[in-house]
MMTF fields as JSON, N, C-alpha, C and O atoms, coordinates in Angstrom:
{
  "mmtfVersion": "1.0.0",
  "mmtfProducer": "UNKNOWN",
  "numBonds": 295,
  "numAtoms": 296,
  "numGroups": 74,
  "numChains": 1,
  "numModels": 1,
  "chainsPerModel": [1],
  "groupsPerChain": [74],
  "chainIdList": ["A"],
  "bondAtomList": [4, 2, 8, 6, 12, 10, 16, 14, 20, 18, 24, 22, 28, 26, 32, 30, 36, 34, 40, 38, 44, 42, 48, 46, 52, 50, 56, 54, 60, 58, 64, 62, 68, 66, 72, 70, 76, 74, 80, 78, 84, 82, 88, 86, 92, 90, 96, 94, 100, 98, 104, 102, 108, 106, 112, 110, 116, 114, 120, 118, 124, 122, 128, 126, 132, 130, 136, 134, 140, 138, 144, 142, 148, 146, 152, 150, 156, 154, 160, 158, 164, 162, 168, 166, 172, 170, 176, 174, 180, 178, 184, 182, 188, 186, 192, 190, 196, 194, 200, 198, 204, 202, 208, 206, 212, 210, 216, 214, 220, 218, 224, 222, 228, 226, 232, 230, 236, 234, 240, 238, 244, 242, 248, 246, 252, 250, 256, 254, 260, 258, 264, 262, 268, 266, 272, 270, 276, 274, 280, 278, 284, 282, 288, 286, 292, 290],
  "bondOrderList": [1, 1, 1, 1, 1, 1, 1, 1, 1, 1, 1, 1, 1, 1, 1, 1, 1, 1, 1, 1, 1, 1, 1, 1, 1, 1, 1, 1, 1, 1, 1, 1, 1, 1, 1, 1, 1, 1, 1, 1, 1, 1, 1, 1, 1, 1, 1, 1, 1, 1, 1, 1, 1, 1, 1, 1, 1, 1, 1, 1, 1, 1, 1, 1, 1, 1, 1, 1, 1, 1, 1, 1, 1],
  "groupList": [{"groupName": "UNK", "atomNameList": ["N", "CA", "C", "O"], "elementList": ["N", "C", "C", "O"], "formalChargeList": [0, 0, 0, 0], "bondAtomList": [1, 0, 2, 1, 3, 2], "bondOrderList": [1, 1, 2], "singleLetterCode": "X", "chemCompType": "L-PEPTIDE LINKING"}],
  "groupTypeList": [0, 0, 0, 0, 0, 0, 0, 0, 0, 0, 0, 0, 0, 0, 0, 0, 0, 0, 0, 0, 0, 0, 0, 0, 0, 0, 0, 0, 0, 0, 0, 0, 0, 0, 0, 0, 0, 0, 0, 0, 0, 0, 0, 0, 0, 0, 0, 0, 0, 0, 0, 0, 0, 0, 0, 0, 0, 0, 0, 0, 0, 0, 0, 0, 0, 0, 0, 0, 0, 0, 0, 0, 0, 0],
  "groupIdList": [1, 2, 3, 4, 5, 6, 7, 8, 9, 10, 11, 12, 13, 14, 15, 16, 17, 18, 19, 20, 21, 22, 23, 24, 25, 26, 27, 28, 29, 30, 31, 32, 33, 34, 35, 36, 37, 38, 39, 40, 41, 42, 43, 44, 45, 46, 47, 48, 49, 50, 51, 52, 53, 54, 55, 56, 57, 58, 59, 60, 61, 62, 63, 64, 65, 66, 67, 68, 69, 70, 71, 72, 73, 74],
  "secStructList": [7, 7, 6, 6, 7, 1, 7, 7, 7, 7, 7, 7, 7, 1, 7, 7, 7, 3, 3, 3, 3, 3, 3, 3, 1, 7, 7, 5, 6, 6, 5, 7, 7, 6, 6, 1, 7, 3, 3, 3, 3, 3, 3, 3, 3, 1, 7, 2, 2, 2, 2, 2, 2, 2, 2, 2, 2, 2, 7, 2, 2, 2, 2, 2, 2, 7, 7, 7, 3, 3, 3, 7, 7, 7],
  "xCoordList": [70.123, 71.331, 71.223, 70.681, 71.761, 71.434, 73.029, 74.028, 72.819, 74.251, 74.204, 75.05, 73.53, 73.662, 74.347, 74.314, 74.992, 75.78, 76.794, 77.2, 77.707, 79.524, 79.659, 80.502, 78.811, 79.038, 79.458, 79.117, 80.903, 81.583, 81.628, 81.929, 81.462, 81.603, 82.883, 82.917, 83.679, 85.331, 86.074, 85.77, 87.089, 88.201, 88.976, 89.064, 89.876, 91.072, 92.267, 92.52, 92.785, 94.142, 95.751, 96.213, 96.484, 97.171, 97.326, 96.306, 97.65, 97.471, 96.788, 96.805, 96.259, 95.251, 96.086, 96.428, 96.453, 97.757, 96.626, 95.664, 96.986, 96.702, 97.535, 98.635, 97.464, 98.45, 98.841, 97.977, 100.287, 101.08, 102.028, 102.661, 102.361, 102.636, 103.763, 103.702, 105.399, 105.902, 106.48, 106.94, 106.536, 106.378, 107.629, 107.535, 108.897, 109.589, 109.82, 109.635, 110.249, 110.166, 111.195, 111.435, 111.443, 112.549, 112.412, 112.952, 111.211, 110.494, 111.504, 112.523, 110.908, 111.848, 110.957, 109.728, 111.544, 110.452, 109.359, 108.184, 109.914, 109.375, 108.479, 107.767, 108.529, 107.389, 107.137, 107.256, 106.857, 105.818, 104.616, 103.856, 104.477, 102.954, 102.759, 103.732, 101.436, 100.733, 101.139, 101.162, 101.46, 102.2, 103.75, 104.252, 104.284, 105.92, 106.837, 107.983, 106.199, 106.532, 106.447, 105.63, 107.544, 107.362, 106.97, 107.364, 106.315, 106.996, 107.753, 108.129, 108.308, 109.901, 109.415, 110.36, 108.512, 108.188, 107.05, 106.495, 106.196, 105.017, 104.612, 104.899, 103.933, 103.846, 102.362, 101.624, 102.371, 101.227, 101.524, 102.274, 101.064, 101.881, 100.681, 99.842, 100.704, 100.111, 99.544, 98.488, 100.509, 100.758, 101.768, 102.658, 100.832, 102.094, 103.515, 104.492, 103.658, 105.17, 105.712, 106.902, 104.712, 105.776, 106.219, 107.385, 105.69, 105.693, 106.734, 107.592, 106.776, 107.798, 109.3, 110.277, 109.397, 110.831, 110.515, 110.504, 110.213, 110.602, 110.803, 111.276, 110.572, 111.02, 112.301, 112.986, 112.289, 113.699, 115.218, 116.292, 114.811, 115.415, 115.926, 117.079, 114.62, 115.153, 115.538, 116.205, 115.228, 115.772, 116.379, 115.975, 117.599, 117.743, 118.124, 118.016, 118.699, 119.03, 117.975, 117.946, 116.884, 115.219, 114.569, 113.953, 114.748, 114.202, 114.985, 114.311, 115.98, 116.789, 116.212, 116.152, 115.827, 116.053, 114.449, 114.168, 113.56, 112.638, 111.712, 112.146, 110.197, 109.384, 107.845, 107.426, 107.252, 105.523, 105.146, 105.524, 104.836, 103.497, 102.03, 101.303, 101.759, 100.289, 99.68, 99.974, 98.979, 97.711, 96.324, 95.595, 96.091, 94.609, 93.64, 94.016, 92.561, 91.571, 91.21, 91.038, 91.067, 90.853, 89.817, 89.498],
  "yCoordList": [118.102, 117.321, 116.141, 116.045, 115.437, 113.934, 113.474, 113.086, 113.713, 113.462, 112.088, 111.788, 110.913, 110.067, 108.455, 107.244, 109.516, 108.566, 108.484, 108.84, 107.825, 108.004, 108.533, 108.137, 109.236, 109.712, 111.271, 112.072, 110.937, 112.917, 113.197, 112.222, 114.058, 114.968, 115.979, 116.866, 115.688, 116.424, 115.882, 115.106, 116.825, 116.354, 116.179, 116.746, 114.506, 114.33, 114.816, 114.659, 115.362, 116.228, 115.216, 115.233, 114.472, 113.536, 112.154, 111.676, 111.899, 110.132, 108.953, 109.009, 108.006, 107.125, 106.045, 105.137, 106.416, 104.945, 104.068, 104.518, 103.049, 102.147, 101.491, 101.3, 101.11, 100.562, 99.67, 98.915, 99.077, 98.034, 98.202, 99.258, 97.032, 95.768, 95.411, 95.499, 94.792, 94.301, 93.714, 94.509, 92.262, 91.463, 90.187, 89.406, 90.203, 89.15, 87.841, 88.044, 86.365, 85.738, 85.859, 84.736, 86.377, 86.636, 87.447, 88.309, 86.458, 86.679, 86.974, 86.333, 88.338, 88.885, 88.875, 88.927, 88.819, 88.658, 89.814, 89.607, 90.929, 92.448, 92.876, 93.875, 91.879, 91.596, 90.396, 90.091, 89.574, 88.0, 88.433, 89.295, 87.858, 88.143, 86.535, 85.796, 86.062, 84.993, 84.009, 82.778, 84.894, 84.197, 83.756, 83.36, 83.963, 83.865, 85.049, 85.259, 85.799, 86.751, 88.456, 88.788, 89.48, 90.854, 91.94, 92.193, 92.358, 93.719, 94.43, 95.177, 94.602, 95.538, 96.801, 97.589, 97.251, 98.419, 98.288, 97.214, 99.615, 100.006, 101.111, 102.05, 101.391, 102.797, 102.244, 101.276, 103.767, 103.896, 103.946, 104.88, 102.969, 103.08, 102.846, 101.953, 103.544, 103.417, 102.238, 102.136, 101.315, 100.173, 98.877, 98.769, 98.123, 96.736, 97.053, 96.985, 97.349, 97.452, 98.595, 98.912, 99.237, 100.684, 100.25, 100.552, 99.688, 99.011, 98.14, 98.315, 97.14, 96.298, 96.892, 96.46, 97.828, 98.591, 99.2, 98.191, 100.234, 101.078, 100.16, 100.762, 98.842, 98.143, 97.373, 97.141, 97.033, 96.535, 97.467, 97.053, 98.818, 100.345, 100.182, 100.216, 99.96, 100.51, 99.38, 99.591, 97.615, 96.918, 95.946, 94.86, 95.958, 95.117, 93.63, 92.666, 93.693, 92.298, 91.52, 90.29, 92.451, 91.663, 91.149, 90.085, 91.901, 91.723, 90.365, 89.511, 90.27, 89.058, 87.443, 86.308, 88.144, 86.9, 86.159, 85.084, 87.115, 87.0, 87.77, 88.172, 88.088, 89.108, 88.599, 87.669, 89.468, 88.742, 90.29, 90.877, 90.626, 91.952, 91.645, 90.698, 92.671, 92.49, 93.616, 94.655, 93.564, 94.639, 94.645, 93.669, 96.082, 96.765, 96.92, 96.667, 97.276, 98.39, 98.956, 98.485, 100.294, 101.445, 101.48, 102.518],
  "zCoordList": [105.712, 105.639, 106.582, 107.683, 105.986, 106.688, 107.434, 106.828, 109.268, 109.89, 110.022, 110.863, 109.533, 109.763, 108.942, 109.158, 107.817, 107.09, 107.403, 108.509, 106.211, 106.349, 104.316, 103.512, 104.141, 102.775, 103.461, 104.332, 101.886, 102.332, 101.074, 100.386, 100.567, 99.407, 99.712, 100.564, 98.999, 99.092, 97.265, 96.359, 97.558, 96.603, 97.808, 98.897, 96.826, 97.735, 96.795, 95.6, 97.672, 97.46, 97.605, 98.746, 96.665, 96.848, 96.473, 95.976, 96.504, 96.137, 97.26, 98.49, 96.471, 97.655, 97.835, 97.078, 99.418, 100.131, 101.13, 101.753, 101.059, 102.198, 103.097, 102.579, 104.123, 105.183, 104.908, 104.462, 104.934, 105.006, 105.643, 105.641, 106.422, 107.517, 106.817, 105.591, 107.645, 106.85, 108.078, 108.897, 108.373, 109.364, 109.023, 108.077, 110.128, 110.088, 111.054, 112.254, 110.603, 111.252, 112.953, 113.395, 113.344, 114.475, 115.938, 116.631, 115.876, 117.464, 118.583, 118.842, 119.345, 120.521, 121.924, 121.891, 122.877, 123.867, 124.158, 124.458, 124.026, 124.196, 123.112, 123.21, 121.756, 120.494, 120.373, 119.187, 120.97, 121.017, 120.322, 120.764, 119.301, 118.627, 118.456, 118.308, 118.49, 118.429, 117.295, 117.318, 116.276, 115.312, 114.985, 113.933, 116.218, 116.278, 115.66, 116.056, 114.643, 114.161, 114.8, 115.659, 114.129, 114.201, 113.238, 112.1, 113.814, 113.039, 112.724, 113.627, 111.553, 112.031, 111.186, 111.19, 110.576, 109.684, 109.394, 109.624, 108.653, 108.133, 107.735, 108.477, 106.648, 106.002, 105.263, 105.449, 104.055, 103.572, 102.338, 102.054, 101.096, 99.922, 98.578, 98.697, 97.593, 96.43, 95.762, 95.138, 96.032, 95.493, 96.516, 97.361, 95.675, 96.447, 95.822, 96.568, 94.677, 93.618, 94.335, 94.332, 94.993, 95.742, 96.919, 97.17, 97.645, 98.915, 99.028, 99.894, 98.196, 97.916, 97.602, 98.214, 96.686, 96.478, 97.676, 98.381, 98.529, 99.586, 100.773, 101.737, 100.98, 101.431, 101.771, 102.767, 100.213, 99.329, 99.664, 100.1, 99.279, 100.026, 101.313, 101.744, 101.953, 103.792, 104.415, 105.428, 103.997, 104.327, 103.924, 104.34, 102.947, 102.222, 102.51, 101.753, 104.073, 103.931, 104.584, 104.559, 105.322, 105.967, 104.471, 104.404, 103.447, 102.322, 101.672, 101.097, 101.761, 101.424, 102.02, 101.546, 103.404, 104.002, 104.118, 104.647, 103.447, 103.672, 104.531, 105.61, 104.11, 104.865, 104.579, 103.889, 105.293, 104.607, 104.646, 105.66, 104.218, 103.426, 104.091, 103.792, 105.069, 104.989, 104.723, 105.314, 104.022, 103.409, 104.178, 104.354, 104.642, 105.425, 104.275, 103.13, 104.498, 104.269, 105.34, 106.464, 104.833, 105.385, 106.082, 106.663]
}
């Protein structure tokens, strides 16, 4: 057996999420990020279309006023 890869042999059990970021313009001093912007939430979601409604959901009027989406890889 070869320990020197990153190959796994498994079943995945569940659905495949990736990280998203959901970042508003309304810089606080205690969250100064380089870009003037925050974070106000983040999860792990199927899809951008899932991401976007569970968003839409938990914040509707950040979602109103505007937000930016950023998407990881794993």
């Amino acid at each position: 057996m070869n320990y020197y890869t990153d190959d796994v042999s498994g079943t995945i059990i569940g659905p495949v999420t990736t990280p998203y970021d959901f970042w508003i313009d309304e810089p606080r001093p205690e969250w100064v990020t380089r870009d003037g912007k925050r974070r106000i939430a983040k999860g792990f979601f199927e899809s951008d279309e899932q991401a976007v409604e569970w968003f839409k959901a938990q914040y509707p009027a950040e979602f109103a006023a505007g937000v930016e989406m950023r998407v990881f890889d794993r």
